[in-house]
C-alpha positions as CSV (number, residue, x, y, z in Angstrom):
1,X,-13.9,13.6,3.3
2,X,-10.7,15.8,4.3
3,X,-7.1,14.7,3.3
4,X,-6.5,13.6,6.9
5,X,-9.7,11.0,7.6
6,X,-7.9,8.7,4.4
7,X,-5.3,8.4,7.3
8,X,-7.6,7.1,9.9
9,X,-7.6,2.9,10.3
10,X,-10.9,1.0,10.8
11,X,-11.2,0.3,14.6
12,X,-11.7,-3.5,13.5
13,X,-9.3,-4.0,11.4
14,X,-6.6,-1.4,11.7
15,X,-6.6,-1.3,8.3
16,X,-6.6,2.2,6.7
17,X,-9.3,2.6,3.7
18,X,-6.7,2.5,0.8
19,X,-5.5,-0.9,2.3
20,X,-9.1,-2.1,2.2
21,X,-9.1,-0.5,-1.5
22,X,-5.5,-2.5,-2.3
23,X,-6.1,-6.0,-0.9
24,X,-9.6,-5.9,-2.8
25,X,-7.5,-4.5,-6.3
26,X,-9.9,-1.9,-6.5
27,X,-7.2,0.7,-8.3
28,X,-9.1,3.5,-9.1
29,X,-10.7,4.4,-5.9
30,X,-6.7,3.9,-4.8
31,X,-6.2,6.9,-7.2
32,X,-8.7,9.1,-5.8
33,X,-7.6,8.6,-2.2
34,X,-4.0,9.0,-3.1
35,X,-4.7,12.2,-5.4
36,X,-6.1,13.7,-2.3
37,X,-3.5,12.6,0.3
38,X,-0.6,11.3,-0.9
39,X,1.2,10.6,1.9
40,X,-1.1,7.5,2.7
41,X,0.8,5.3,0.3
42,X,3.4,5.2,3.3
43,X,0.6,4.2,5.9
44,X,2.0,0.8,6.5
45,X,-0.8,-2.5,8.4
46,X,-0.2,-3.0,11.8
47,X,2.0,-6.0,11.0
48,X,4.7,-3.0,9.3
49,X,3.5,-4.1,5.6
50,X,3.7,-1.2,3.2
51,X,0.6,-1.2,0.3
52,X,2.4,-1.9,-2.7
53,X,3.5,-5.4,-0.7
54,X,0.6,-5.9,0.6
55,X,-0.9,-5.3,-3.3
56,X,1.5,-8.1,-4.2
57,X,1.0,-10.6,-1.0
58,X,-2.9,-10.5,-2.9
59,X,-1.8,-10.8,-6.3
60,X,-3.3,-7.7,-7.0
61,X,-0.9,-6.4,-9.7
62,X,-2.1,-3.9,-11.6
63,X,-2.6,-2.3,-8.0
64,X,0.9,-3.6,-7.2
65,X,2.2,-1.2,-10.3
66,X,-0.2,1.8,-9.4
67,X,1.9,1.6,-5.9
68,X,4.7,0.9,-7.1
69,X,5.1,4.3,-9.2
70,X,3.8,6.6,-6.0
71,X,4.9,5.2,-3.2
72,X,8.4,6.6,-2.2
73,X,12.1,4.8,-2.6
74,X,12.5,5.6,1.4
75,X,10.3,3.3,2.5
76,X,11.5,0.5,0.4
77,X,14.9,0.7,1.8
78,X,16.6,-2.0,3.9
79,X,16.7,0.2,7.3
80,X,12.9,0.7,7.2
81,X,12.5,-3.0,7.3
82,X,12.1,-6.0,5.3
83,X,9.9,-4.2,3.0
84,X,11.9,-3.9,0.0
85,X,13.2,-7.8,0.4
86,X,9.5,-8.5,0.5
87,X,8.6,-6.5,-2.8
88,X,11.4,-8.4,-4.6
89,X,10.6,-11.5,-3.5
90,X,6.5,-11.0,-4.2
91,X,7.0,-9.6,-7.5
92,X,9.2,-12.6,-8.5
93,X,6.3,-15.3,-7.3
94,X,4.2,-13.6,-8.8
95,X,5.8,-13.8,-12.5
């Protein structure tokens, strides 16, 4: 598999394979696919949900860490979306 097919999304779905990997807490396949393209941490669902959120949203927190540490402090900031509101307020349910 090259780089750029972990960007494709299923044509079901729309979900992108590391999503599929994240929202089943499967972490180290997550590794793998992001060790060969990081960029796909950024790939957010069709609803505008970045990974590590969606991790969260599924209680998936050891996944919700792994994302945490890779995915990049742009896309948690306020003007691209509510993603960074949503992190917070995940990661506090969840505690």
């Amino acid at each position: 598999m090259e780089p750029k097919d972990l960007e494709l999304r299923g044509t079901i779905d729309g979900f992108t394979a590391l999503a599929d990997a994240t929202m089943s807490g499967i972490t180290s396949i997550a590794k793998s696919m992001v060790r060969k393209n990081p960029r796909i941490v950024s790939i957010a669902t069709e609803t505008g949900m970045i990974l590590v959120v969606l991790a969260l949203a599924y209680s998936n927190k050891k996944m919700a860490r792994y994302l945490y540490e890779v995915t990049p402090l742009k896309d948690l900031l306020p003007e691209k979306g509510t993603n960074g509101a949503s992190l917070l307020t995940y990661a506090i349910r969840m505690q």
